[in-house]
C-alpha positions, 0 to 999 in steps of 0.5 A: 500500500505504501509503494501506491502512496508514494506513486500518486504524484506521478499518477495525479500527473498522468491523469492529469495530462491524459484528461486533456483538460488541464495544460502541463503546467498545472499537471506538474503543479498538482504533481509538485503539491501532492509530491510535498504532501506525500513527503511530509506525512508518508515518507518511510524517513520524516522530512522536516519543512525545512528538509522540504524546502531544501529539495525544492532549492536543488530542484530548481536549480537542477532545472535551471541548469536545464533551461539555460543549455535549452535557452543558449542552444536557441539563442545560438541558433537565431544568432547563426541563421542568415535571414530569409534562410529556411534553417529547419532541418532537410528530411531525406526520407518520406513518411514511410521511411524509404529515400526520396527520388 
């Protein structure tokens, strides 16, 4: 039963996403909320808030480590494109996978 309330967070999320009725960032929200739920009150190790807080910090900035090399990779592409140069990628093969005559 326990192993079930440590996977809610990630069933709230996929239920969330596969109603189609909530954007992604609200899933995560959801998913963020009831992961500190489940942290607080059904760890197997009690977590403090404070323990809570410091997760959070790492967390962050795990993904700002993310979205600045996403950020920087996009930035380097608007500054190396010419304009008026179609900079999306030339696919060699149809829809089915086979070459293109």
């Amino acid at each position: 039963m326990s192993y079930f309330v440590w996977s809610l967070p990630l069933l709230a999320v996929a239920l969330c996403m596969a109603s189609g009725r909530v954007n992604s960032m609200t899933a995560g929200l959801c998913g963020g909320l009831l992961a500190a739920a489940v942290a607080l009150w059904a760890a197997p190790v009690a977590v403090a808030p404070l323990g809570l807080l410091l997760a959070v910090g790492k967390g962050l900035w795990l993904a700002w480590l993310v979205i600045a090399v996403i950020l920087s990779g996009l930035f380097f592409r608007e500054v190396v494109v010419e304009d008026g140069v179609d900079a999306r990628p030339q696919c060699r093969h149809d829809d089915r996978g086979l070459p293109r005559p």
